[in-house]
C-alpha positions in Angstrom: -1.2 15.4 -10.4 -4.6 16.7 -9.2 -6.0 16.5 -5.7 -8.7 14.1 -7.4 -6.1 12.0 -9.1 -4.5 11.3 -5.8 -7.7 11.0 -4.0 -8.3 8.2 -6.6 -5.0 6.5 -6.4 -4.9 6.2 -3.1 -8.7 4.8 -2.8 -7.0 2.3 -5.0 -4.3 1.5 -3.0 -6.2 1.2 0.1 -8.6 -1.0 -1.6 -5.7 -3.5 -3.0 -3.6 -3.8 0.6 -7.1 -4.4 2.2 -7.7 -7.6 -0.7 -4.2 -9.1 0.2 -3.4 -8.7 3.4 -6.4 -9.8 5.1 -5.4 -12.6 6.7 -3.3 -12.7 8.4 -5.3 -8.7 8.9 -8.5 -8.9 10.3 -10.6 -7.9 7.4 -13.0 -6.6 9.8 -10.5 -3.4 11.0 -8.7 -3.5 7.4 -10.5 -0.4 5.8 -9.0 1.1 2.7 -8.3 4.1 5.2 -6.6 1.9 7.5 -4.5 0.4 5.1 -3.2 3.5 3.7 -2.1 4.5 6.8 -0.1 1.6 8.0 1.4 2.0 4.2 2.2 5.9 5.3 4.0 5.0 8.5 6.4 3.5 6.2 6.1 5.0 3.0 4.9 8.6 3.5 1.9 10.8 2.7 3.4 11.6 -0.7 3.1 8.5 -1.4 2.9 7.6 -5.8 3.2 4.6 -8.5 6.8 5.6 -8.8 7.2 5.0 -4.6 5.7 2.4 -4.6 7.7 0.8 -7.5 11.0 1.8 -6.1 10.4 -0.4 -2.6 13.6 -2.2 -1.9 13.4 -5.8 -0.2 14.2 -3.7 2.9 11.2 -1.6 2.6 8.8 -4.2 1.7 9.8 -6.2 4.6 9.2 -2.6 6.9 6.0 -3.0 5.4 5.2 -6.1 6.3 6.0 -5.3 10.0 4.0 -2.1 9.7 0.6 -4.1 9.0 1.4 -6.4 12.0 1.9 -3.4 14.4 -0.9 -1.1 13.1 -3.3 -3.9 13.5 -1.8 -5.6 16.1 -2.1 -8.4 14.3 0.8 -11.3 12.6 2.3 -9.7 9.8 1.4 -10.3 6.1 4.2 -12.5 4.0 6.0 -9.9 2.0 4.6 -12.4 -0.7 1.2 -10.4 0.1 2.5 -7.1 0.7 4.4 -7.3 -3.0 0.9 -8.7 -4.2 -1.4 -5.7 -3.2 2.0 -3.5 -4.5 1.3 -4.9 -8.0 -2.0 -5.0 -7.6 -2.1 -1.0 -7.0 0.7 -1.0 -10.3 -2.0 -2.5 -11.9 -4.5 0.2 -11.6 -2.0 3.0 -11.4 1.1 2.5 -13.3 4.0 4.5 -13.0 4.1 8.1 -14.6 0.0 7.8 -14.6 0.3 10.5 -12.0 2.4 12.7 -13.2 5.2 11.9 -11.2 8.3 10.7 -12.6 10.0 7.2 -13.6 
C-alpha cells in the first residue's frame, strides 16, 4: 500500500463513520478526522479493510463506547457502528490495499 492509497482509504472511512453515527454524534464536531480518531483509540493507526473486517462483537461494541467518550456524546448502536464498517467495506474491500485476507 502507498501513502496515497491510505490517505484515500482512510478519507473514506472518516467520511462513512461521520454518515452513520451522527446521531446520536453531533454532526456538527463529527469531521471525517474526528471520526478516524475515535476509530484509532480502538483500532490503531494501522488501521486497513482487513482490520476492520476482522472486528469481533467485542470490538465493535469498544467502538461504540469510543464514539460516546471521544465526543462526549451517547454512544452510536453497534447497529451504526457495523453500518459505517460496511459502508467503508464497500468502498475499500479487503486485499484492495495490499494487505492480506
Amino acid at each position: 500500500m502507498n501513502e496515497q492509497q491510505h490517505s484515500d482509504f482512510l478519507t473514506a472511512l472518516g467520511e462513512s463513520f461521520c454518515e452513520y453515527v451522527c446521531p446520536p454524534v453531533p454532526t456538527e464536531y463529527a469531521s471525517p478526522h474526528e471520526c478516524c480518531e475515535a476509530v484509532w483509540k480502538v483500532v490503531g493507526y494501522n488501521v486497513t479493510p482487513a482490520i476492520l473486517a476482522s472486528l469481533d462483537d467485542a470490538k465493535i461494541c469498544e467502538l461504540s463506547v469510543s464514539f460516546g467518550h471521544y465526543f462526549e456524546s451517547v454512544a452510536p448502536t453497534t447497529d451504526q457502528i457495523k453500518n459505517a464498517i460496511a459502508k467503508t467495506l464497500f468502498r475499500w474491500p479487503v486485499g484492495s490495499l495490499g494487505e492480506s485476507q
